[in-house]
C-alpha positions, 0 to 999 in steps of 0.5 A: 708664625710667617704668613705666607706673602700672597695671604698677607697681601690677600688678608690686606686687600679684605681690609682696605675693600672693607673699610673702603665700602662703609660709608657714612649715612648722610642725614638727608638720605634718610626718610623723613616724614612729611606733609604736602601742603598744598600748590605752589601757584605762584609760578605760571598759573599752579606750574611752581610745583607743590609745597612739602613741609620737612621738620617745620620747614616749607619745601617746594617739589614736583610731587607724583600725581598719587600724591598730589592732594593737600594734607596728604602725610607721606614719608620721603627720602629727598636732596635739595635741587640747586640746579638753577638760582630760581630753585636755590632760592625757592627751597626746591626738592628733589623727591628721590622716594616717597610713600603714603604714610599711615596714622 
């Protein structure tokens, strides 16, 4: 059975554009339940952000206004902000989504 060169290259590209759009789910991409904490108030008079707890361990964010209250539990969706060394070394967050979470 010859295939026809155009339906050989047609069936090639479903392939390659197939496998090129699975990708791998990166662990940290996943949501992930949380409790804030409570204010940083270490920087600048309660400007340092809030404290987000993730599996035990402490997490500094700038966490949205209907959020912001201690004990609140909520599940988040997150990426370490490294972008200045203050941050890298405080274990900053960057929140990417968040919701309330029940129970």
């Amino acid at each position: 059975m010859n295939l026809p060169i155009y339906l050989r290259y047609f069936i090639l590209c479903i392939f390659l554009l197939t496998a090129w759009s699975c990708e791998d789910i990166d662990p940290e991409d996943q949501e992930q339940a949380a409790v804030v904490t409570g204010q940083d108030s270490a920087f600048c008079g309660s400007c340092g952000g809030w404290f987000i707890e993730v599996n035990n361990v402490q997490y500094r964010a700038d966490v949205p206004a209907q959020f912001a209250c201690p004990a609140t539990r909520v599940w988040i969706q997150y990426e370490l902000d490294e972008s200045d060394g203050s941050k890298k070394g405080g274990k900053w967050i960057k929140i990417q989504s968040i919701r309330r979470r029940m129970g």
